[in-house]
C-alpha positions in Angstrom: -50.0 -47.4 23.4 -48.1 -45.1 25.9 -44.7 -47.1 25.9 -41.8 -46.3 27.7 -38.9 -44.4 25.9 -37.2 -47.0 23.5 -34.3 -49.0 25.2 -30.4 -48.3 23.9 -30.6 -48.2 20.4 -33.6 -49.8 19.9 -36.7 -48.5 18.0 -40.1 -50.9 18.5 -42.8 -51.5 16.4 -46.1 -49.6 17.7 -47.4 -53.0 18.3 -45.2 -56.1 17.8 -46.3 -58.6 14.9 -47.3 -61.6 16.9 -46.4 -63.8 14.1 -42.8 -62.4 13.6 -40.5 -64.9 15.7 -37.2 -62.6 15.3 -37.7 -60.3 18.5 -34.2 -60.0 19.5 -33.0 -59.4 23.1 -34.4 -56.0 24.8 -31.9 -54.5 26.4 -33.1 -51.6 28.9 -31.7 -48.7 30.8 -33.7 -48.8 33.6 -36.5 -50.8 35.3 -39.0 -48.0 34.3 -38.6 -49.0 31.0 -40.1 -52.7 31.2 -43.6 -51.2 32.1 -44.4 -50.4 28.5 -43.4 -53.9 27.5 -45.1 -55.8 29.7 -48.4 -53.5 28.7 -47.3 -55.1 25.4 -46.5 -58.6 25.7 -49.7 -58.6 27.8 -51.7 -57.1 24.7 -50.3 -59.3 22.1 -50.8 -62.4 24.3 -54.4 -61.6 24.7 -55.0 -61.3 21.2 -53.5 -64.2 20.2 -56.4 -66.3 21.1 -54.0 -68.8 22.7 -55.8 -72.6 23.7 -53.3 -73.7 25.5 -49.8 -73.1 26.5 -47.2 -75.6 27.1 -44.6 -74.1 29.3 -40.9 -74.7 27.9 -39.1 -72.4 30.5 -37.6 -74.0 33.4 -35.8 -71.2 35.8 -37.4 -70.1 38.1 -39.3 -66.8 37.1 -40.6 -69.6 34.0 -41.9 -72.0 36.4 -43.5 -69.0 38.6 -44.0 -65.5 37.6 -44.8 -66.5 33.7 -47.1 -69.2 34.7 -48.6 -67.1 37.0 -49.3 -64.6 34.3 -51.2 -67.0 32.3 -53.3 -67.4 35.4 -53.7 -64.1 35.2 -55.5 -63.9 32.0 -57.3 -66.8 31.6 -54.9 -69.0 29.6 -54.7 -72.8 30.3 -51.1 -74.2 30.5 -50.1 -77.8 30.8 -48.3 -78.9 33.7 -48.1 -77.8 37.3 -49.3 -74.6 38.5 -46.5 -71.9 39.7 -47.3 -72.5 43.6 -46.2 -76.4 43.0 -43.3 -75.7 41.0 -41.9 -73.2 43.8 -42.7 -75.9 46.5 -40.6 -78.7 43.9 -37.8 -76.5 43.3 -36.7 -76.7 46.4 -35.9 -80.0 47.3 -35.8 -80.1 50.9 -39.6 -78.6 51.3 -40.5 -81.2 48.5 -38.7 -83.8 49.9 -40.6 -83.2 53.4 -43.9 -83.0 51.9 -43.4 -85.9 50.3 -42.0 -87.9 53.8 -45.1 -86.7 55.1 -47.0 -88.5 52.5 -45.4 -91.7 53.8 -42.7 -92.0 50.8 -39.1 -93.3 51.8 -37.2 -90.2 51.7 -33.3 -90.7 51.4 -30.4 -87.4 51.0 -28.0 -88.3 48.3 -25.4 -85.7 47.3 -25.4 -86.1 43.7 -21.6 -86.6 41.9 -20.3 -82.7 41.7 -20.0 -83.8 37.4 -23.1 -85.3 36.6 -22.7 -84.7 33.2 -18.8 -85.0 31.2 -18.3 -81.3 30.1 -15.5 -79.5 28.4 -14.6 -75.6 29.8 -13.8 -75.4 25.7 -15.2 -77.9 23.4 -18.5 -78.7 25.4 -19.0 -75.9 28.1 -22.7 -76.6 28.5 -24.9 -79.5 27.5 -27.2 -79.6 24.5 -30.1 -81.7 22.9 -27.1 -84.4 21.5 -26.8 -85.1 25.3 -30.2 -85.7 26.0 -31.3 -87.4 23.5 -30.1 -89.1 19.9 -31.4 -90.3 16.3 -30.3 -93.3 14.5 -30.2 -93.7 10.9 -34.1 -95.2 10.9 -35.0 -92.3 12.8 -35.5 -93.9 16.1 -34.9 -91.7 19.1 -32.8 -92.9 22.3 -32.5 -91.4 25.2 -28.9 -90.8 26.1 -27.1 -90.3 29.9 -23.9 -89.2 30.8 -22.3 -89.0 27.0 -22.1 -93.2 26.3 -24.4 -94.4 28.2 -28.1 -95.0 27.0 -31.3 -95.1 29.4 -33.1 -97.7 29.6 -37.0 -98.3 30.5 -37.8 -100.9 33.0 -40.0 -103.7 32.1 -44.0 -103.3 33.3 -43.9 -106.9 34.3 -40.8 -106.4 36.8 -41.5 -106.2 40.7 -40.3 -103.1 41.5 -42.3 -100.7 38.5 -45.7 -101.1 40.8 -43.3 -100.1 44.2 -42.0 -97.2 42.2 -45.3 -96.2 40.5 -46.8 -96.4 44.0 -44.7 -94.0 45.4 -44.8 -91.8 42.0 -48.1 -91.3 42.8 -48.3 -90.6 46.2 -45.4 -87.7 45.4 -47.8 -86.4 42.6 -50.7 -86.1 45.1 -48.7 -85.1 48.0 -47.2 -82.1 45.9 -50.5 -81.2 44.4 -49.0 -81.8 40.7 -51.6 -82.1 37.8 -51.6 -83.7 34.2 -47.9 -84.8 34.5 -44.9 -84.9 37.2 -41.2 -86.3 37.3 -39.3 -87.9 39.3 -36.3 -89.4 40.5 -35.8 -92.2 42.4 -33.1 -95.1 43.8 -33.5 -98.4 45.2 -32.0 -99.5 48.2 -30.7 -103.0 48.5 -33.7 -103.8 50.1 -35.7 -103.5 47.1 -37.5 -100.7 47.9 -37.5 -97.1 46.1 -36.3 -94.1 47.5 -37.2 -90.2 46.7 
């Protein structure tokens, strides 16, 4: 396959098993190294016969470069292609685009501590902060440690104001088959991006 020396004290497969899920981390020497990889990765993804993927990566080379490889070769992904999710990531392009669309645009500085974290016992958040499982098996969304999320009723007169201007972010973005996102309401009733 022409692959680049092995990395530091690592010896790969001539062709990675596709079905083995305990790849560890590659460490590398240099840069030049990667190229034989990435001939790799790009030959086992191809055989895979992949349908679709769903994206799980969130940093920025997962929202861009990787998605931008499926492009590449022909494999459909759910979700927002890697253009959009540069333009959303950052916020004061997104937030323009979107004012241009006509939706109420408002800067909030978000609390420096969103989340309560611990430098020892929690240093980073987890699923158990995101999201719980009761004894039946229900699942409940959960904010800011004791706090549970809530979902507004249908029926209420603000969902069709907020769905309204949910919408008009989604087209004004150019997101496809889903999108996110965050809004408040000012006293007046209204929503705000």
């Amino acid at each position: 396959m022409g692959a680049s020396p092995p990395a530091r004290g690592f010896t790969p497969a001539p062709r990675p098993n596709p079905c083995d899920c305990s790849y560890t981390w590659l460490l590398l020497d240099n840069l030049r190294q990667l190229k034989g990889w990435i001939r790799i990765a790009i030959q086992v993804l191809t055989t895979l016969n992949i349908d679709v993927m769903v994206p799980q990566m969130f940093c920025i080379p997962g929202m861009t470069y990787y998605r931008s490889l499926f492009d590449l070769l022909n494999i459909p992904y759910v979700g927002n292609t890697p253009d959009v999710m540069a333009l959303t990531a950052n916020k004061a392009k997104a937030k323009a685009v979107v004012a241009a669309a006509g939706v109420k645009v408002q800067l909030v500085c978000l609390p420096l501590e969103e989340y309560s974290m611990d430098k020892d016992q929690k240093p980073i958040r987890n699923y158990s902060d995101k999201i719980s499982q009761n004894q039946s098996g229900d699942l409940n969304l959960v904010a800011k440690d004791t706090t549970k999320a809530w979902i507004v009723n249908p029926d209420d007169p603000l969902t069709e104001k907020v769905w309204d201007a949910a919408k008009k972010c989604h087209t004004a973005l150019g997101c496809r088959h889903y999108s996110l996102f965050d809004f408040r309401i000012d006293p007046n009733g209204h929503p705000c991006s």
